[in-house]
C-alpha positions as CSV (number, residue, x, y, z in Angstrom):
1,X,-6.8,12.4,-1.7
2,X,-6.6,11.8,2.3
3,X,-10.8,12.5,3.0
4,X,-11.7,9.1,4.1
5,X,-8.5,7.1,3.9
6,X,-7.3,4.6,6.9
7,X,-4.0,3.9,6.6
8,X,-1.6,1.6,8.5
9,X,2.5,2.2,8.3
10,X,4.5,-0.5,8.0
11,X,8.2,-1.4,7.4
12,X,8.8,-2.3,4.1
13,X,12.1,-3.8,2.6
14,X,12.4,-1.0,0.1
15,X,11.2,2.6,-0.2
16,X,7.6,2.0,-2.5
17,X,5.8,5.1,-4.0
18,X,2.5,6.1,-3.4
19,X,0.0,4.3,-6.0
20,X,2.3,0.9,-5.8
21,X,0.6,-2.3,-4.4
22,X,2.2,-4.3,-1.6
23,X,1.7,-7.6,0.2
24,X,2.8,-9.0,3.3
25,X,5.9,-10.7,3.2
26,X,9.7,-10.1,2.2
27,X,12.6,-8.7,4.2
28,X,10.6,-6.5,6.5
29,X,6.3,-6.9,6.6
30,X,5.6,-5.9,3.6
31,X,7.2,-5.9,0.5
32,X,5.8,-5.2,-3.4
33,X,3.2,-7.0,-4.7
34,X,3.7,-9.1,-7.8
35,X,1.8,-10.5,-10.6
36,X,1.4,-14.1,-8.9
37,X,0.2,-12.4,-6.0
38,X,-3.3,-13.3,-5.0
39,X,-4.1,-11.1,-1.4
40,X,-2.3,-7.6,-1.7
41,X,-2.3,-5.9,2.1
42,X,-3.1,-2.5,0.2
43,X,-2.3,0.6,-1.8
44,X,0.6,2.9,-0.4
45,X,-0.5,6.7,0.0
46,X,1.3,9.9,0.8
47,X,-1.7,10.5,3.8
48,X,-4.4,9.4,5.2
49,X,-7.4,10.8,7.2
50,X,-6.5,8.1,9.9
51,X,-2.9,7.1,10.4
52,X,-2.6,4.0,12.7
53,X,0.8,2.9,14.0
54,X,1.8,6.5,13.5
55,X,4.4,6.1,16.0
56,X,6.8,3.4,13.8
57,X,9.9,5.2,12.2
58,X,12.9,4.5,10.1
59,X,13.7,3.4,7.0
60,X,11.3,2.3,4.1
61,X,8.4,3.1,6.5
62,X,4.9,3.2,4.4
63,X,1.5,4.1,4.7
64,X,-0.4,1.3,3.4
65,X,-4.2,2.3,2.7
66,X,-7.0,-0.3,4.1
67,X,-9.8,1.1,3.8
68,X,-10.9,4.2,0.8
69,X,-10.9,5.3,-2.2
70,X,-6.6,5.5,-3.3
71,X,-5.0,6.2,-6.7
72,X,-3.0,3.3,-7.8
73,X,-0.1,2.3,-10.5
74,X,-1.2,0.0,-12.9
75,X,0.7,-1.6,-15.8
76,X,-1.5,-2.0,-18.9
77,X,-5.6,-1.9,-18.6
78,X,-7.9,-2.8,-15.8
79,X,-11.6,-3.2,-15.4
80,X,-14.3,-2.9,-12.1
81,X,-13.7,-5.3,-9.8
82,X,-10.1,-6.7,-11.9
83,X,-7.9,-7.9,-8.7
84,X,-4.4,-5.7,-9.8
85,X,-1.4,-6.3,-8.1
């Protein structure tokens, strides 16, 4: 799903799937999100409608979703408005 997406790339410090939450932080600027996390920076996609910071390249560079509707990975069960990470 791309229609209506915003998306920022970043370097991450690993190569992260689409659907997996990440925050700011680790080796690189962002890194994955864990269960004590309480601010995720958003939801890596495949696309986006608008790709800003298209331009950065190399490795374990990510789309991270800010703004839309995205699929993500969850372990377990989740309700509205449940912060996952």
């Amino acid at each position: 799903m791309t229609q209506a997406v915003v998306a920022t790339k970043f370097q991450a410090d690993a190569n992260y799937g689409a659907g997996t939450a990440v925050m700011f932080g680790g080796n690189n600027e962002v890194t994955l999100a864990t269960p004590q996390t309480t601010s995720i920076a958003g939801i890596v996609v495949a696309d986006a409608a608008l790709m800003l910071n298209n331009a950065l390249s190399g490795a374990n560079v990510v789309a991270v979703a800010t703004q839309g509707r995205v699929m993500c990975s969850i372990v377990g069960t989740a309700a509205q408005g449940d912060l996952i990470t």
